[in-house]
Backbone as JSON Lines, residues from 0, in Angstrom:
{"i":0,"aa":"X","n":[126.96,94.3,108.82],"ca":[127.66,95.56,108.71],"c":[126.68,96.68,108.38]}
{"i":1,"aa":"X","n":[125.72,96.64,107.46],"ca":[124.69,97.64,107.17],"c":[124.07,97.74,108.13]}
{"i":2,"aa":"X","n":[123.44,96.8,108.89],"ca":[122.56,97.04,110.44],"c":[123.57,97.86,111.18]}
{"i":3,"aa":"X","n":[124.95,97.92,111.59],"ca":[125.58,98.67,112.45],"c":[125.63,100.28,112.01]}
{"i":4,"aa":"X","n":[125.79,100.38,110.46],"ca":[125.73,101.56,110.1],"c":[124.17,102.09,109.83]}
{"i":5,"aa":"X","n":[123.77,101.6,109.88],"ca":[122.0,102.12,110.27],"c":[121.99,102.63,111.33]}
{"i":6,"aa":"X","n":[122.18,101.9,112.44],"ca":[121.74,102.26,113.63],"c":[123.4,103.19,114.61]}
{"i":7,"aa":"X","n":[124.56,103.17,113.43],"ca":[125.45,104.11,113.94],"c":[125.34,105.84,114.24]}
{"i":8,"aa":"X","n":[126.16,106.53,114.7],"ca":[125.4,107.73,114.94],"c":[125.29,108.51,113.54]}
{"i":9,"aa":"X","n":[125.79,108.39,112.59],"ca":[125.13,108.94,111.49],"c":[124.21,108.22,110.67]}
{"i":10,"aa":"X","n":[124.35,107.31,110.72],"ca":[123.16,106.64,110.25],"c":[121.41,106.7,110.36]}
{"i":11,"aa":"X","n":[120.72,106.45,109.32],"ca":[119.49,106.55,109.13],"c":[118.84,106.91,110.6]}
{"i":12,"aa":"X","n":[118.19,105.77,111.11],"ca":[118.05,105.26,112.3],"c":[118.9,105.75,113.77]}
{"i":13,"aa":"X","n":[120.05,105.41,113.46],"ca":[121.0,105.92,114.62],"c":[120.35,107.45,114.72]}
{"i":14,"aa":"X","n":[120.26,107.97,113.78],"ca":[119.75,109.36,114.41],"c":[119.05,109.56,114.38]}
{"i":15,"aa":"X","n":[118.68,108.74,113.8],"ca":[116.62,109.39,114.53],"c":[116.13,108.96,115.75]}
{"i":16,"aa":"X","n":[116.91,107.57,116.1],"ca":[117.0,106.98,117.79],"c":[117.63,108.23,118.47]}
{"i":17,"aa":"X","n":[118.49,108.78,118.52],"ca":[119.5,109.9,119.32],"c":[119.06,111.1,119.24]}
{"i":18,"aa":"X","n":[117.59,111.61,118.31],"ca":[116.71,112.38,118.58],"c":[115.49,112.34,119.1]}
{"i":19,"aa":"X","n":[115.57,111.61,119.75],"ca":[114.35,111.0,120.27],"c":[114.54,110.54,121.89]}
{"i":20,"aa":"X","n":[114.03,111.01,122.74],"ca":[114.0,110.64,124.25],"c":[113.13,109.16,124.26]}
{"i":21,"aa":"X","n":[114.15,108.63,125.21],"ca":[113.73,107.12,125.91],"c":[112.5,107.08,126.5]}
{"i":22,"aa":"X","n":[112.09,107.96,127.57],"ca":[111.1,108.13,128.48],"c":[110.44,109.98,128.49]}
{"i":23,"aa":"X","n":[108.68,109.66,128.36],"ca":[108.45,111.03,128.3],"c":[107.56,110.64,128.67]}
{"i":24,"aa":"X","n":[107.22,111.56,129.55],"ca":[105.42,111.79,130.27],"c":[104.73,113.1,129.67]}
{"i":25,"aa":"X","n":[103.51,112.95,129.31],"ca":[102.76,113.71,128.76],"c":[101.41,113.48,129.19]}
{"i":26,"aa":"X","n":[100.9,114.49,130.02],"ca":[99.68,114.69,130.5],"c":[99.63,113.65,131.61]}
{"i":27,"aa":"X","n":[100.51,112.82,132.36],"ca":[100.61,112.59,133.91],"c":[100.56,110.9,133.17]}
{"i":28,"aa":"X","n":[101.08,110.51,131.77],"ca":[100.83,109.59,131.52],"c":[102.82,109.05,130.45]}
{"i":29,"aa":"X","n":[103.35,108.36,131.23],"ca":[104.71,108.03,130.86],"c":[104.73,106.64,130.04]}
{"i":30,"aa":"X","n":[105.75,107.21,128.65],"ca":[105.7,106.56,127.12],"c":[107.48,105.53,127.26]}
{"i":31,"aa":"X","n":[107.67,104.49,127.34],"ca":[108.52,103.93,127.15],"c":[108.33,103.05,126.4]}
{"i":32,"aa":"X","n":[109.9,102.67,125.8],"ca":[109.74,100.74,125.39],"c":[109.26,100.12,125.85]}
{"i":33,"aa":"X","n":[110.0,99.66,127.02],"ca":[110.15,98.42,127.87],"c":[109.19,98.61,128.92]}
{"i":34,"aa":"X","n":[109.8,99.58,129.83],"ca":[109.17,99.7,131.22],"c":[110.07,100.52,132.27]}
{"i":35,"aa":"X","n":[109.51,101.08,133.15],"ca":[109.89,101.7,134.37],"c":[110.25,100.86,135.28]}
{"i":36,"aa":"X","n":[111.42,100.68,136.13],"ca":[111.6,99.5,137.06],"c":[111.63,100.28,138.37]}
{"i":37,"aa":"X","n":[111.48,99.71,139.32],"ca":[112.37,100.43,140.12],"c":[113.28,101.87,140.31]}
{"i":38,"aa":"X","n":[114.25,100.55,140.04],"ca":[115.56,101.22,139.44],"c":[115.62,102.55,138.81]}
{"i":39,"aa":"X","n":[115.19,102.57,137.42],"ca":[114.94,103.48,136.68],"c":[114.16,104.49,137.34]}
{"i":40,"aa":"X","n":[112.99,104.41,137.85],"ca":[112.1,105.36,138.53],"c":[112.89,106.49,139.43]}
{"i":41,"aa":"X","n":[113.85,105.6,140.03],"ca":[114.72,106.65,141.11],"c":[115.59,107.47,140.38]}
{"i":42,"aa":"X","n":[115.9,107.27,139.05],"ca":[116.29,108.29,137.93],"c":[115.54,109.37,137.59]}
{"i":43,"aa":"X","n":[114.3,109.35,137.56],"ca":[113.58,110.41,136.84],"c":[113.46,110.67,135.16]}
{"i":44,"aa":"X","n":[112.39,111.3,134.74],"ca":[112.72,111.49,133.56],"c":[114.33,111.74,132.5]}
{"i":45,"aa":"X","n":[114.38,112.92,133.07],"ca":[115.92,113.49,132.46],"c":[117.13,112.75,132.61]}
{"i":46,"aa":"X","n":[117.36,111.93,133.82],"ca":[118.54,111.62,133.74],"c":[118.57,110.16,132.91]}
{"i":47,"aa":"X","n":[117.57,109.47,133.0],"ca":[116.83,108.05,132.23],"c":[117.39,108.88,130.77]}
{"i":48,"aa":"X","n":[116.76,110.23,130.23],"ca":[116.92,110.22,128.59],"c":[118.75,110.35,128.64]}
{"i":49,"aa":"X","n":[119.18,111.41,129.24],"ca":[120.73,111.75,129.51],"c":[121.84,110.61,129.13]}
{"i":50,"aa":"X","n":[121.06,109.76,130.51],"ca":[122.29,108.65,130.09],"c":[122.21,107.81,129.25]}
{"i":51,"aa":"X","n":[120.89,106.95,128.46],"ca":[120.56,106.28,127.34],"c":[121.3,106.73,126.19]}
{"i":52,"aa":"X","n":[120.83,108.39,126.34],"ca":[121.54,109.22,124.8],"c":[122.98,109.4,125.52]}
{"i":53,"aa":"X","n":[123.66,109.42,126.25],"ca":[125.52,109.08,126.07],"c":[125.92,107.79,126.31]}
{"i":54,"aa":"X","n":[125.12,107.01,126.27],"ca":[125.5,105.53,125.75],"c":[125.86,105.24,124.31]}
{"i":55,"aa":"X","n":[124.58,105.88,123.82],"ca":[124.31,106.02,122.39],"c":[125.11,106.32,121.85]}
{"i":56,"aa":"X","n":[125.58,107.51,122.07],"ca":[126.83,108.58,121.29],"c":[128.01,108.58,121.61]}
{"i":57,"aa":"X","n":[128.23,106.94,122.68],"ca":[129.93,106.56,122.94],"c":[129.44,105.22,122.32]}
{"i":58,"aa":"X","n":[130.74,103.98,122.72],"ca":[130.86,102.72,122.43],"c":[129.97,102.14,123.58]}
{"i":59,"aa":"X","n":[129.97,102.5,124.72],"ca":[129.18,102.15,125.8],"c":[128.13,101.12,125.04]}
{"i":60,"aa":"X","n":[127.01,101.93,124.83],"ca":[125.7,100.77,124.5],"c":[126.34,99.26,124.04]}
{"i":61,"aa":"X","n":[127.3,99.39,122.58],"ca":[127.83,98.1,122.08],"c":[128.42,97.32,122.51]}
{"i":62,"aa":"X","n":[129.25,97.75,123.84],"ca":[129.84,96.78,124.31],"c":[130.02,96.82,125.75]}
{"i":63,"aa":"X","n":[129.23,97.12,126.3],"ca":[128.94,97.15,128.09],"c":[127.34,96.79,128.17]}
{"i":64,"aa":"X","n":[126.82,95.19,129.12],"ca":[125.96,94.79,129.41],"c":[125.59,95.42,130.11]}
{"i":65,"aa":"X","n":[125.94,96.19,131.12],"ca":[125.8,97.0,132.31],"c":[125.06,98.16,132.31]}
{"i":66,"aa":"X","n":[125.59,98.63,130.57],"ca":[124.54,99.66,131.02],"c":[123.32,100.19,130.55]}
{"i":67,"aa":"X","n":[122.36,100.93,130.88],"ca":[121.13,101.37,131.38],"c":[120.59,100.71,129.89]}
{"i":68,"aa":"X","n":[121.28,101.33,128.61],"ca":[120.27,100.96,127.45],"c":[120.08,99.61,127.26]}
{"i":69,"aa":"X","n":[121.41,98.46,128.42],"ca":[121.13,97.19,128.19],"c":[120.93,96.25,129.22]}
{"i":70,"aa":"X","n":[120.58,97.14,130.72],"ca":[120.32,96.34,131.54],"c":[118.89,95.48,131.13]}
{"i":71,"aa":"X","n":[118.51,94.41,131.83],"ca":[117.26,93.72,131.78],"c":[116.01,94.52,132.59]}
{"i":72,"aa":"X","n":[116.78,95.74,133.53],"ca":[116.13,96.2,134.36],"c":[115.7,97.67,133.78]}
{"i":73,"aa":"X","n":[116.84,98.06,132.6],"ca":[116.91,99.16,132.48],"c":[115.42,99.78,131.16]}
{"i":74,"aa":"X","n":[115.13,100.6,130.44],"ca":[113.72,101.11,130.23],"c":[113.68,100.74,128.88]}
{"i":75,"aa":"X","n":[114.94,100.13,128.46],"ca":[114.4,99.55,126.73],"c":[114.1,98.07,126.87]}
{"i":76,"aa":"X","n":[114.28,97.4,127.9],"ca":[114.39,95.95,128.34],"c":[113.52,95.37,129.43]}
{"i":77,"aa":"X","n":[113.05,96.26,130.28],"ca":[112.02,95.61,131.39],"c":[110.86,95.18,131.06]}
{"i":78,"aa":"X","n":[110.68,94.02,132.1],"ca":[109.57,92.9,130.93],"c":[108.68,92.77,131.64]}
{"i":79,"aa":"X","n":[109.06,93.17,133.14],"ca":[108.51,92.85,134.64],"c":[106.39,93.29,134.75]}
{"i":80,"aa":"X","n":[106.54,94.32,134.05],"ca":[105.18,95.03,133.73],"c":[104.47,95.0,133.18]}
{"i":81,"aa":"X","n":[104.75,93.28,132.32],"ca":[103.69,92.78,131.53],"c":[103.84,91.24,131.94]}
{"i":82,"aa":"X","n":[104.48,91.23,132.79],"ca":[104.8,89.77,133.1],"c":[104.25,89.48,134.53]}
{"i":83,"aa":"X","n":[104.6,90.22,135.33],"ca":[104.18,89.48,136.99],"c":[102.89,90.27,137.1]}
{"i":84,"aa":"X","n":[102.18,89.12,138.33],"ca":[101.05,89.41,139.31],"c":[100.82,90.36,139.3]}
{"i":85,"aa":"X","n":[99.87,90.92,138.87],"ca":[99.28,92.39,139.34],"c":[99.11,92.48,140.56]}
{"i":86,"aa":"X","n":[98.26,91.58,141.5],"ca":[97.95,91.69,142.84],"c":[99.72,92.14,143.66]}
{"i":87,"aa":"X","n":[100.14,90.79,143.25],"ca":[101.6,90.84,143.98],"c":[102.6,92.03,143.74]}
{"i":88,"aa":"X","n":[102.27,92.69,142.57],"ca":[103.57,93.85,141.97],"c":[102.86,95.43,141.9]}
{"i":89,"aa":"X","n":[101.47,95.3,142.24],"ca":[100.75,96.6,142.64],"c":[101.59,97.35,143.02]}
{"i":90,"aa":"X","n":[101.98,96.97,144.42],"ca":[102.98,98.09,145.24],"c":[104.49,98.49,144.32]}
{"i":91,"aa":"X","n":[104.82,97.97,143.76],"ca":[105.75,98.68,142.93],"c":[105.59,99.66,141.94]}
{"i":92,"aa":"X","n":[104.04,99.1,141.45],"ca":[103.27,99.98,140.23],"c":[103.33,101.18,140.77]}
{"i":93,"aa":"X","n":[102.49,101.36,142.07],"ca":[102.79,102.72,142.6],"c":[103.91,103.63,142.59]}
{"i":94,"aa":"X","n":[104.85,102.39,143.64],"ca":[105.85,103.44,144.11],"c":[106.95,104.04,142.67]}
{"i":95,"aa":"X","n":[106.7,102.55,141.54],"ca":[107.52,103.81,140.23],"c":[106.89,104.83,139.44]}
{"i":96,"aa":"X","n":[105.04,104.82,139.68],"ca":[104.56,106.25,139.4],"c":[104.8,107.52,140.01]}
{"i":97,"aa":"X","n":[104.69,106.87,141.49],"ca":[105.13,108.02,142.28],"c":[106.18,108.56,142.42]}
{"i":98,"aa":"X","n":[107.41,107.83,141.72],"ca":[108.41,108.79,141.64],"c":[108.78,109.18,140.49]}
{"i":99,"aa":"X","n":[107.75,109.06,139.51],"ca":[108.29,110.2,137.92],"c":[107.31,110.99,138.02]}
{"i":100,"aa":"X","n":[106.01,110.78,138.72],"ca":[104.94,111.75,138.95],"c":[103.85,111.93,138.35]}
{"i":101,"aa":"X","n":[103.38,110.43,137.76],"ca":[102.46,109.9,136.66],"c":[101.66,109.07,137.14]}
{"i":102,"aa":"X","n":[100.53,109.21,136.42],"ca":[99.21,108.33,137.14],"c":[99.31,107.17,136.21]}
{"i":103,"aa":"X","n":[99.77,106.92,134.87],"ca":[100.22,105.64,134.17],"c":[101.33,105.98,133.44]}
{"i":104,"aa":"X","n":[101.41,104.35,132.89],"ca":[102.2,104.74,131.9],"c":[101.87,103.46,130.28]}
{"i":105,"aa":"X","n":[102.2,103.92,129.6],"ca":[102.56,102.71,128.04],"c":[103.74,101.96,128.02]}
{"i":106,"aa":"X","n":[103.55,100.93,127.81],"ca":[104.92,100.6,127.47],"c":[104.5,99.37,126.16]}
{"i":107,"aa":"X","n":[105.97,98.75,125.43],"ca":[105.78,97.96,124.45],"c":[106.8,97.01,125.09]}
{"i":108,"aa":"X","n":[107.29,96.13,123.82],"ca":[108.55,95.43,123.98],"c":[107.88,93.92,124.45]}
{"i":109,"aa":"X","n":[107.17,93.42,125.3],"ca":[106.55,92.35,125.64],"c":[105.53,92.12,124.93]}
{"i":110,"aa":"X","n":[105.02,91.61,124.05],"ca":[103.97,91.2,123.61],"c":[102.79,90.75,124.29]}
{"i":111,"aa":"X","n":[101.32,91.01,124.12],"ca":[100.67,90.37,124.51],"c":[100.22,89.06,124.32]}
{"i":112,"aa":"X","n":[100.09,87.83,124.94],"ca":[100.12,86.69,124.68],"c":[98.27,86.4,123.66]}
{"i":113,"aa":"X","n":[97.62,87.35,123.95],"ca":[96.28,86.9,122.58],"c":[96.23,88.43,122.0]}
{"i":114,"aa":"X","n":[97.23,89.15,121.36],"ca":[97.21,90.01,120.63],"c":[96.76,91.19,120.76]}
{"i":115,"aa":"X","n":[95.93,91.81,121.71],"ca":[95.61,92.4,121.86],"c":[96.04,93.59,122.9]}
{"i":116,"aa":"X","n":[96.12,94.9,122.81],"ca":[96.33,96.03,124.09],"c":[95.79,95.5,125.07]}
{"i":117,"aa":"X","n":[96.64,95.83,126.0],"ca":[95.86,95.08,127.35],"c":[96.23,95.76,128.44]}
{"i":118,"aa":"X","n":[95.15,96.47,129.16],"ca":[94.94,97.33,130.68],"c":[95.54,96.6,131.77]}
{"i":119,"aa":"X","n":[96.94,97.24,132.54],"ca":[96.69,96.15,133.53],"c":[97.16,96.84,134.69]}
{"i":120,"aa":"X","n":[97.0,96.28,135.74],"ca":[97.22,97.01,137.14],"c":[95.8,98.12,137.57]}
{"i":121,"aa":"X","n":[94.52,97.76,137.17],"ca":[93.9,98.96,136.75],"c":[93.78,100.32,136.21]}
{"i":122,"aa":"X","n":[94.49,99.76,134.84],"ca":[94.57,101.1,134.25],"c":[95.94,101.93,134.28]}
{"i":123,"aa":"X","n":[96.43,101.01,134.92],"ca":[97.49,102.11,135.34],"c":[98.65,101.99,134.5]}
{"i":124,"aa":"X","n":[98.98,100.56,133.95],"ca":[99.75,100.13,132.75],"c":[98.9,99.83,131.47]}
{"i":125,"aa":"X","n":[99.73,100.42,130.38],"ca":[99.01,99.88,128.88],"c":[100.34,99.48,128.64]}
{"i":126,"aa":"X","n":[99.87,97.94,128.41],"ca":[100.79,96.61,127.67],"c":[100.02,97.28,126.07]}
{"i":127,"aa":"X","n":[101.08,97.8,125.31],"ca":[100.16,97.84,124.08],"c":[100.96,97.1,122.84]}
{"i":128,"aa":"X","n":[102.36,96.28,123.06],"ca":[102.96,95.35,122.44],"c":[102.03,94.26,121.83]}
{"i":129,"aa":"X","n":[101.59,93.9,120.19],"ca":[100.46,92.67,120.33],"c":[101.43,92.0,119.16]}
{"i":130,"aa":"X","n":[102.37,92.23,119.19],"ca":[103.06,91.3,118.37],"c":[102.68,91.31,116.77]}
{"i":131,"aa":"X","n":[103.3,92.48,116.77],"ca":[102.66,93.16,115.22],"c":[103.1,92.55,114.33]}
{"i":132,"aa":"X","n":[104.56,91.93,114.22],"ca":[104.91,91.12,113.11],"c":[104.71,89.75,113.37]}
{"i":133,"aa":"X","n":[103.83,89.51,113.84],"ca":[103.09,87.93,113.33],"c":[104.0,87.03,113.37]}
{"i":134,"aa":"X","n":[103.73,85.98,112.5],"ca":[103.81,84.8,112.31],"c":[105.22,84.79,111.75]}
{"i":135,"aa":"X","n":[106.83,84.39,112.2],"ca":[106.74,82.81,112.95],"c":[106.77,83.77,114.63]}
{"i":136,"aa":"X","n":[106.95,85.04,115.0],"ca":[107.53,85.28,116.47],"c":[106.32,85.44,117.54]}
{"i":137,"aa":"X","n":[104.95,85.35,116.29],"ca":[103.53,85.43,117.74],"c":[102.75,84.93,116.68]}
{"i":138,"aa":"X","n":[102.12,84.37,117.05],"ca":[100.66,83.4,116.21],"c":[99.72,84.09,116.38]}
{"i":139,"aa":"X","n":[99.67,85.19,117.47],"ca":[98.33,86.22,117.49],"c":[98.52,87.47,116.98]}
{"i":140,"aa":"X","n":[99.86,87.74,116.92],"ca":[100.33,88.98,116.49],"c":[99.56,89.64,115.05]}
{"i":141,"aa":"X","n":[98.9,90.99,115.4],"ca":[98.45,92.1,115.06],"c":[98.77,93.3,115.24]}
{"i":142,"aa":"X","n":[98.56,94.49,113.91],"ca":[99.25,95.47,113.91],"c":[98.1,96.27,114.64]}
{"i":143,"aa":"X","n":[98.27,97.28,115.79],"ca":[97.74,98.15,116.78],"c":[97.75,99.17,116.98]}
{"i":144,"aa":"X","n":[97.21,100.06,117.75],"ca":[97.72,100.76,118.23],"c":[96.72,101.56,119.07]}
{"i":145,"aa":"X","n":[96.97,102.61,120.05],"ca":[96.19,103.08,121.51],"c":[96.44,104.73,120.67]}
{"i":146,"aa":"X","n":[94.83,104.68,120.7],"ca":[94.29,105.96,121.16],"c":[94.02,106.49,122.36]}
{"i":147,"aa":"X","n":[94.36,107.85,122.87],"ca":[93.99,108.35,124.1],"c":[93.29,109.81,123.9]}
{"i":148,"aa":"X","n":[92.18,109.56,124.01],"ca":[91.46,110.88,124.18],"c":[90.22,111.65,125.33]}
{"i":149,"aa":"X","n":[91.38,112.33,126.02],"ca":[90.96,112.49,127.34],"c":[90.7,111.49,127.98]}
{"i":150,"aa":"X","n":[89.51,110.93,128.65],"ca":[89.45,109.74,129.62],"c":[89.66,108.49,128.73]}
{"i":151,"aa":"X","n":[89.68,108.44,127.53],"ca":[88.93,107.14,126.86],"c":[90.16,106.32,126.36]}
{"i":152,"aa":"X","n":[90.46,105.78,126.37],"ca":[91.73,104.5,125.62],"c":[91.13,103.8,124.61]}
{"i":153,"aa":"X","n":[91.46,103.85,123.43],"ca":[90.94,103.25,122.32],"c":[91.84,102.54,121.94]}
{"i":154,"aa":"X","n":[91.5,100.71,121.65],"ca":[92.65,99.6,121.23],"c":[91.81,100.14,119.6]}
{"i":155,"aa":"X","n":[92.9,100.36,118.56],"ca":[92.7,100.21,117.29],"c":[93.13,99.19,116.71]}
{"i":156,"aa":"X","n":[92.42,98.33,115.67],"ca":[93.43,97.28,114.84],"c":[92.88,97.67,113.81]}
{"i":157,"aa":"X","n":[93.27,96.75,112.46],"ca":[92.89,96.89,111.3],"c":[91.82,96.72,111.25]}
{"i":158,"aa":"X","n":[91.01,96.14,111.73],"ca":[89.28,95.3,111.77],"c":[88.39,96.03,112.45]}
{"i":159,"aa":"X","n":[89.17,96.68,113.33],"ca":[88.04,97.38,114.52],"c":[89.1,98.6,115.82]}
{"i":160,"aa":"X","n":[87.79,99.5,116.2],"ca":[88.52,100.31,117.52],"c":[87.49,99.2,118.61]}
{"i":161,"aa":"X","n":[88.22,99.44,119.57],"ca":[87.45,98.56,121.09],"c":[87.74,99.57,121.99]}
{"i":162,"aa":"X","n":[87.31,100.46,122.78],"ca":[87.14,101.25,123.86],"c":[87.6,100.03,124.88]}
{"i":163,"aa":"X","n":[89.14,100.48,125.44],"ca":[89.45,99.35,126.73],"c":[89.5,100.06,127.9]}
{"i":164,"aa":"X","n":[89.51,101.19,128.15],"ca":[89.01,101.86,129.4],"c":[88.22,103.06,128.93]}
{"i":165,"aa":"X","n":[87.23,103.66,129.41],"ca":[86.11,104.77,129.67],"c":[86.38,105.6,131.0]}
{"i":166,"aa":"X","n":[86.64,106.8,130.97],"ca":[86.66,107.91,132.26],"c":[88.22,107.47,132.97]}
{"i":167,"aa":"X","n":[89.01,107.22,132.42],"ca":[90.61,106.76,132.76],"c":[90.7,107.66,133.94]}
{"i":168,"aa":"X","n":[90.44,108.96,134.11],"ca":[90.75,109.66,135.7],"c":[90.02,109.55,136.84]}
{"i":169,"aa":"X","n":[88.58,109.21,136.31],"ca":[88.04,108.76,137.6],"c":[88.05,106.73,137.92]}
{"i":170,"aa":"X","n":[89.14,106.16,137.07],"ca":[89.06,105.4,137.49],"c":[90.36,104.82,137.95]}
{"i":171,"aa":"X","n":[91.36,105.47,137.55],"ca":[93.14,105.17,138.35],"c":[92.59,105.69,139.71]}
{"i":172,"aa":"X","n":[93.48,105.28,140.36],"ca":[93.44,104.74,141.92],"c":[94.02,106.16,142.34]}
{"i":173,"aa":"X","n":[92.84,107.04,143.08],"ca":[93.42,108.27,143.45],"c":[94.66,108.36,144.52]}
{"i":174,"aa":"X","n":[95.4,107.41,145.11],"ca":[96.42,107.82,146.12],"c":[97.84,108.06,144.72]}
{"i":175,"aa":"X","n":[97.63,107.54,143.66],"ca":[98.74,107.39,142.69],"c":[98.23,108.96,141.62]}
{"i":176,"aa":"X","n":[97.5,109.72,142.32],"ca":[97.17,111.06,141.08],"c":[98.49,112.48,141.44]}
């Protein structure tokens, strides 16, 4: 009962989730949970935050699988972008940059399987999920987090920064700029 009123619309949480947009691109580089699918991509920014936040602020989210804040496909839940073939799912990488109008994007929600931020698609996705609360739900899990300054991507942990990409614009794949 306290978790529902946390995350209800007056609640702690509940409103600080319902002030806060799902999906935002900043500097040609798009910030989600989960992931961009498809699907979602043919939404665009605005209508992706629109309908998440009137899910939110009806019964919708709690009790309809269907929709957007709880599809598997939809941008708090897609897993697809830390999970399949890069070679094989390239062409999708594209075509959902190319239609929010971003040369990458971040996403969380999937963990990385050895803890760490991880570049993938060349650059074009940051898996930066490392399974921060540990031990029993990831055995590698560490607390993280991605710096971006100008070209440079910095994995931070408690122990150390690691530079995981250098010159990020001259090295995303210019047909996706």
């Amino acid at each position: 009962v306290e978790m529902q009123i946390a995350f209800g619309p007056q609640g702690e949480y509940g409103r600080w989730l319902r002030g806060h947009d799902t999906v935002v691109k900043i500097n040609g580089i798009l910030f989600l949970h989960g992931g961009a699918s498809p699907e979602v991509a043919s939404m665009g920014c605005e209508a992706v935050n629109r309908a998440v936040r009137a899910e939110l602020d009806s019964t919708i989210a709690a009790t309809d699988p269907d929709a957007l804040s709880n599809r598997e496909t939809g941008p708090l839940w897609y897993r697809e972008l830390a999970l399949q073939d890069e070679a094989a799912f390239s062409a999708q990488v594209d075509a959902v940059l190319s239609a929010f109008g971003a040369r990458a994007m971040v996403i969380g929600h999937t963990a990385a399987a050895d803890g760490r931020i991880t570049p993938r698609f060349g650059g074009r996705v940051f898996q930066i999920d490392t399974g921060m609360l540990g031990h029993p739900f990831w055995d590698n899990g560490r607390p993280s987090a991605l710096e971006i300054r100008g070209g440079r991507f910095t994995a931070i942990y408690p122990d150390r920064r690691e530079v995981i990409v250098e010159n990020w614009y001259m090295d995303v794949r210019q047909d996706v700029m």
